[in-house]
LOPA-489580 format. One record per residue: y, x, z negated of N, C-alpha, C in turn; residue in three letters. Coordinates in pm, whole numbers, plus 50000, padded with zeros to 5 digits. Last residue first. Layout:
! residues N
YXZYXZYXZala/...
This chain:
! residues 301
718516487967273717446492967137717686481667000unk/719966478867491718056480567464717626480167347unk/722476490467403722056472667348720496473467364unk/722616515367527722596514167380722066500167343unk/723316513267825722506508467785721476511567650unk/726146513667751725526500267804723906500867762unk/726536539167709727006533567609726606516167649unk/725286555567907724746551467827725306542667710unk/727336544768142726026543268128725166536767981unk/729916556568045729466543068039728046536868031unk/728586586968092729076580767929729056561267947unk/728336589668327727446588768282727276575968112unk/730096559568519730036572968472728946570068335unk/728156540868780729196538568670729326553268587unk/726126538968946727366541568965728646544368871unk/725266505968836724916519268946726346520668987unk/725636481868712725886492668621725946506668731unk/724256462268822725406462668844726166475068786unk/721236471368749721806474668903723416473168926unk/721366463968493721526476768496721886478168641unk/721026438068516722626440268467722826455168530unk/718846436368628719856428368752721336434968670unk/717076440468395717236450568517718396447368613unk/717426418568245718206428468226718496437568282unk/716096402368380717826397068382718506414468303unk/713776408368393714326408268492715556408868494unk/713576402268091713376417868165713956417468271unk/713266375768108713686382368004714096398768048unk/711056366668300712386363368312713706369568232unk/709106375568143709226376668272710786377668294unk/708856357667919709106372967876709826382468035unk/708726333068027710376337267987710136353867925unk/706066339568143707296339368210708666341668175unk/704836338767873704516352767968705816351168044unk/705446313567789705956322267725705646335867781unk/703496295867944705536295167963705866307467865unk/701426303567920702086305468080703646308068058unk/700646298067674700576312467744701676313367850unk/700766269667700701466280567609701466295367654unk/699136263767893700226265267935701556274067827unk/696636268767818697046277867873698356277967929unk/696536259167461696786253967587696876264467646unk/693976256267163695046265167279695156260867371unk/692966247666974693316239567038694836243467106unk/690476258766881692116261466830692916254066851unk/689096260267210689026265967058690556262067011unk/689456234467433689646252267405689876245667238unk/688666206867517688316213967398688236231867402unk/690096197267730690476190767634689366197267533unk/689586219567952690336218467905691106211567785unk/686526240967881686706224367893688486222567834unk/686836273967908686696266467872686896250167922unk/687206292168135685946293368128685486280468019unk/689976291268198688856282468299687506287568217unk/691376310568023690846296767997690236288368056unk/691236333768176690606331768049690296317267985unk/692506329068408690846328068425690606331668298unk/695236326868296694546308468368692716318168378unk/695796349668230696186342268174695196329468214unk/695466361368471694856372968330694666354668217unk/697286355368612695966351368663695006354868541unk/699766369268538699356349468511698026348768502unk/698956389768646699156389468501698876376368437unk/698686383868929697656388368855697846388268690unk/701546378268989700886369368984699446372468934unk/703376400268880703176387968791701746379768811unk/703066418969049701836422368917702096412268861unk/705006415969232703696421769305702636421169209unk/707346415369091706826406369212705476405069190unk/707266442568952707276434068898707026416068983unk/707746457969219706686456169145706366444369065unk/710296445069290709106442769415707676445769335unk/711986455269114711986440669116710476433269213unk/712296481869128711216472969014711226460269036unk/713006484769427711126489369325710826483669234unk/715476476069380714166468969489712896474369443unk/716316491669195716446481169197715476470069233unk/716856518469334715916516469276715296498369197unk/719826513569403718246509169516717196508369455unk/721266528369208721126512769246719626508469337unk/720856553069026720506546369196720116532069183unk/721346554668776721336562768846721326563969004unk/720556524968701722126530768689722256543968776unk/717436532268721718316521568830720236524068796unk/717216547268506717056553068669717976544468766unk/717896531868285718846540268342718826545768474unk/716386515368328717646508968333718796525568352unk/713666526968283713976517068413715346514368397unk/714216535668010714216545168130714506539868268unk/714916510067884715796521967846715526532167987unk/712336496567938713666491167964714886498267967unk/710906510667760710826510367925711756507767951unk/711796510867541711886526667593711956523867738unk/711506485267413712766486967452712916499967535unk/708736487367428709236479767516710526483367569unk/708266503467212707936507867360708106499167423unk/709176484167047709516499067034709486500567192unk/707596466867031708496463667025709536474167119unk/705056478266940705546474767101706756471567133unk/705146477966663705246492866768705556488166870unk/705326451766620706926458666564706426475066670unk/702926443766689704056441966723705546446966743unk/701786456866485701386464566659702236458266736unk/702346444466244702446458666284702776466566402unk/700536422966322702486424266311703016436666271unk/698216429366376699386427366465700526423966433unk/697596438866096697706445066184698516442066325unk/697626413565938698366423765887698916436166009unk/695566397866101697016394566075698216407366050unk/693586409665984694086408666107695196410866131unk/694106404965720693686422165753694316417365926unk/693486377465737694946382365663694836396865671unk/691796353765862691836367465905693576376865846unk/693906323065852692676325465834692666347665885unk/695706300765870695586305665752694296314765772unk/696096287166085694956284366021694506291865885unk/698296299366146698186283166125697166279166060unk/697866323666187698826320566085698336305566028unk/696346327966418695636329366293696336322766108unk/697476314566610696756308666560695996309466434unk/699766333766595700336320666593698846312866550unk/698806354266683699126358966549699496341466520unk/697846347566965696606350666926697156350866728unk/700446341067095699736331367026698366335966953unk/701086375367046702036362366988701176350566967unk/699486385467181699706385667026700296379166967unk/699926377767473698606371267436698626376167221unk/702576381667501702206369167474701166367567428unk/702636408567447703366402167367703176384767394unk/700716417267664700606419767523701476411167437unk/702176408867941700646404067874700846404567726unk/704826416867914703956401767945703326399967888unk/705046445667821705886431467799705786420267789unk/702546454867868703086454167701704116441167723unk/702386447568139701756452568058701746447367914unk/704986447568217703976439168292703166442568167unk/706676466368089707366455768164706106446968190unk/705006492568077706026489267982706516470667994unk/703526495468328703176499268148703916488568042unk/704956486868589703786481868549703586481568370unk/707366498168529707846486768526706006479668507unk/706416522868482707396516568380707466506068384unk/705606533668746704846529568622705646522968511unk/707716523968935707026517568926706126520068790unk/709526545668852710556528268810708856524168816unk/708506567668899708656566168749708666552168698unk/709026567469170707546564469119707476558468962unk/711256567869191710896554369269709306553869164unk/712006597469137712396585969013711716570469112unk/708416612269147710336608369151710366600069096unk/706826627469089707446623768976708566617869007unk/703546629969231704846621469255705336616069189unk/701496635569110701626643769234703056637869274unk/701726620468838700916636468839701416640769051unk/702376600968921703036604468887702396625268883unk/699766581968954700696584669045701676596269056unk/698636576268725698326586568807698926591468895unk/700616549068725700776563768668700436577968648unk/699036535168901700926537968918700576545668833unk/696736535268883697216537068974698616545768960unk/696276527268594696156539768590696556543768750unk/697416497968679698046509168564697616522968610unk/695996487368871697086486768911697616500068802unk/692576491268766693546494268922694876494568923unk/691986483968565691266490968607691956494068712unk/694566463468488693786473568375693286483968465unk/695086447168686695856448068597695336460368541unk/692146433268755693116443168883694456446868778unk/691156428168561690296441468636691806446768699unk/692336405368504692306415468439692276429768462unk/691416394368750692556395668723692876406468642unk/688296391868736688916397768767690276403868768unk/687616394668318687466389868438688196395868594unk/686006411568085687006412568150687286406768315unk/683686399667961684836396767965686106400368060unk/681566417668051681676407868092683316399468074unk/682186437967844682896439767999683006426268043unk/680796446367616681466432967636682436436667795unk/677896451067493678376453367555679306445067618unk/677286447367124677006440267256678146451167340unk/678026439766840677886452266915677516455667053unk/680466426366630679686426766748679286436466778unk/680936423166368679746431366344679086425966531unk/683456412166347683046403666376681226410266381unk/684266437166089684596420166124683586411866138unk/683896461766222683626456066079683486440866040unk/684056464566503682886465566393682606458266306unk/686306448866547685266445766574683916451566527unk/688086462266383688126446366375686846445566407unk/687726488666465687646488566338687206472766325unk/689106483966733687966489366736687346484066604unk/691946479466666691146470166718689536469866728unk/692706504666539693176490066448691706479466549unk/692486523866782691436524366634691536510266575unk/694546514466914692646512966990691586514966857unk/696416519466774696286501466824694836500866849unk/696346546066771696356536466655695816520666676unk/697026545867035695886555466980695426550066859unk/699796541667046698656534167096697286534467089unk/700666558466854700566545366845699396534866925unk/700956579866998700196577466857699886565366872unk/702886578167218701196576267228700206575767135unk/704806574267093704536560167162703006562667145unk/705116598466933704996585466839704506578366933unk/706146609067205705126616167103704686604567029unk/708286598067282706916592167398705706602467256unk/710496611067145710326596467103709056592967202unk/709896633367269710276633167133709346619667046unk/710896628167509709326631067528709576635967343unk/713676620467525713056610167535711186614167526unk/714746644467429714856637467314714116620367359unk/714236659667643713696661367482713916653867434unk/714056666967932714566653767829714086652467687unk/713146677768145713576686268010714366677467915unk/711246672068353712686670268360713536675168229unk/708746679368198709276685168297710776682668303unk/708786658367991709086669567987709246676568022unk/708596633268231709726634168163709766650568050unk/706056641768331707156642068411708696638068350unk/703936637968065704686652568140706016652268201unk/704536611368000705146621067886705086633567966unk/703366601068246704576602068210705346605968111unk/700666611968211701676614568317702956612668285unk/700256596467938700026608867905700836612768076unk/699006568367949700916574967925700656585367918unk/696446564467957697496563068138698956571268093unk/695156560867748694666569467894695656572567951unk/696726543767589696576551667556695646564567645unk/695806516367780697516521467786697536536967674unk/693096513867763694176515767893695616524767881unk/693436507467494692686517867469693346526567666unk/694506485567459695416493667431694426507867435unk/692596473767657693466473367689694276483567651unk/690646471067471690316476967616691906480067630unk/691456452567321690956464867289691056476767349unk/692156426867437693116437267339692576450067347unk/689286420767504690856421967595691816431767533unk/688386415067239688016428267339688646432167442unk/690046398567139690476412867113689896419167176unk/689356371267320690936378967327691136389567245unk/686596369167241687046373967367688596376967406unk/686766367266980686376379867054686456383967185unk/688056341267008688466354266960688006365667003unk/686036325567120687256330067221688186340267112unk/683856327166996683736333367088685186336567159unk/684586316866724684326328666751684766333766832unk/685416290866850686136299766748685876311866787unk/682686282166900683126287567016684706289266927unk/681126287666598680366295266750681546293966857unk/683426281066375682206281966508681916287566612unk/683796304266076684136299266203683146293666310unk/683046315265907683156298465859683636294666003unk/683006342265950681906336365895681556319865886unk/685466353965903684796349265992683486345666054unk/686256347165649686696341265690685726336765828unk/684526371965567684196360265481685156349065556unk/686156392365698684586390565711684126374165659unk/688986388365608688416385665728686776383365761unk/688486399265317688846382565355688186379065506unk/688356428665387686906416665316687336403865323unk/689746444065566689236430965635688496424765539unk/692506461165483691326456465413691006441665458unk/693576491865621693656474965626692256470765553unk/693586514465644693776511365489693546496465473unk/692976523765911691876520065813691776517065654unk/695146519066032694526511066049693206507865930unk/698256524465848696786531165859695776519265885unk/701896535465971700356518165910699356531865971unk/704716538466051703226549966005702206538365912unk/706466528366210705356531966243704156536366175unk/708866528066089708166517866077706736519066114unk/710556552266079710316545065994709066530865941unk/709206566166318709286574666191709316565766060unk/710466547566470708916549366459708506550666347unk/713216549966448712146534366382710996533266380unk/713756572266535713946568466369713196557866380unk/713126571766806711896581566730712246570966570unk/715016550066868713536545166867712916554166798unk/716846568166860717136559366786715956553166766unk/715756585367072716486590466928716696581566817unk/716476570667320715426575167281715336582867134unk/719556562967253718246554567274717286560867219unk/721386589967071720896584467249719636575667173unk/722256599866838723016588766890722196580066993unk/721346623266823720776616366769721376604466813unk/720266648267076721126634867073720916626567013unk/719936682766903719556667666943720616658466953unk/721216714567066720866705366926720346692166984unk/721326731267232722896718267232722456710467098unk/720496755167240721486752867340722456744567285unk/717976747867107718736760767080719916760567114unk/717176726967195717306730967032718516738667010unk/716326735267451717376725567415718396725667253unk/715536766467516715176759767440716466747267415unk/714966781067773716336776867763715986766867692unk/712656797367820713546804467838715276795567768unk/711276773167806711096784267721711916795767699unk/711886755968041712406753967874712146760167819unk/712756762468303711846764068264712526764868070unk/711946728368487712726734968433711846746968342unk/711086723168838710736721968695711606731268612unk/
């Protein structure tokens, strides 16, 4: 461990405003700062009010998913903002300061919906089916608990590639994407609305970071390669599964909205497929001097 008190970065070399992680703090700094509680749901209340009973229900059942969820991913990043300040990377535990706001933000934005909104107050677990379970309750805080006794870089590739890559990449950005796609169409919940294209533009963010750390470890050691590619293996098919046991609960010719689960499917995959192709560049990259490195993997951001 380094000891940074004695050898303040600041002090030594100044910041890499140029580097990735530096470039993401500016877009936080810029784009990040929404107040969940400035959002004004009185349309939403009065919207969701005209909705039916199974409207309703499969909304609430894709934000209490949400909920939980970013409330998951605001538990679990806290290991890996140590083991990267340990390694004395300031300017990437700089830019992980804002990530975890954020997500902290996402659990208030969602929390707030459901008070105020939909005025559920019920205990909602039931929702979370198994798949889910094994995604949320087991696989995340696994791999990144992990890290508290085992910071190498094999361990790092796996929470990253679970958090960042499976997580936010897959799940979140598909299930907000059609969840912002239905509200648009229907014109309906404009506080909602307001908020995930917000929580979009943050994930955005923390998408490109994973991809930024997984791409460089793997430049750093090619082999690492086989970790993320074997994780990412290993959590699609539960991520899908996140995907198909939310909609078995409905009659396939009447889901709400008139959502297909194949919309889901094909757009979780090309997110799938999207990541993968970029990890396969960074393995050709192993090896390469540092400066090339990072000047490749500048396009992340």
């Amino acid at each position: 461990m380094i000891d940074r008190h004695n050898n303040f970065t600041t002090v030594r070399r100044g910041l890499e405003r140029a580097s990735v992680p530096m470039k993401l703090y500016e877009k936080a700094k810029r784009y990040g700062i929404w107040n969940p509680t400035t959002i004004d749901f009185s349309q939403d209340r009065m919207d969701w009010a005209t909705l039916t009973g199974d409207e309703q229900e499969i909304l609430l059942r894709l934000t209490t998913m949400f909920q939980a969820g970013e409330e998951a991913v605001t538990l679990d990043l806290l290991p890996l903002i140590g083991v990267i300040a340990a390694e004395g990377r300031l300017e990437e535990e700089i830019f992980l300061t804002s990530f975890l706001a954020d997500e902290a933000k996402h659990t208030d934005f969602f929390t707030r919906f459901l008070e105020e909104v939909t005025g559920e107050t019920r205990e909602r677990s039931h929702f979370h089916l198994e798949n889910y379970r094994e995604i949320f309750y087991r696989s995340l805080p696994s791999a990144l608990g992990r890290l508290y006794s085992d910071p190498s870089p094999a361990a790092q590739v796996r929470a990253a590639v679970t958090y960042n890559l499976i997580v936010e990449g897959v799940l979140a950005e598909t299930g907000y994407h059609a969840y912002l796609t239905v509200l648009q169409q229907r014109g309906i919940l404009p506080g909602q609305q307001m908020g995930i294209v917000h929580l979009k533009t943050d994930e955005s963010r923390h998408i490109a970071y994973g991809l930024y750390l997984i791409c460089r470890l793997i430049a750093e050691d090619g082999s690492l390669y086989a970790v993320a590619e074997e994780t990412l293996n290993e959590l699609l098919v539960p991520a899908l599964g996140v995907i198909e046991e939310t909609f078995a609960c409905y009659d396939p010719q009447r889901i709400p909205f008139g959502l297909t689960p194949a919309s889901f499917t094909d757009y979780a995959l090309a997110q799938f497929q999207s990541r993968l192709g970029r990890l396969e560049v960074a393995q050709r990259m192993s090896g390469f001097p540092i400066g090339e490195q990072e000047k490749w993997l500048d396009w992340v951001d």
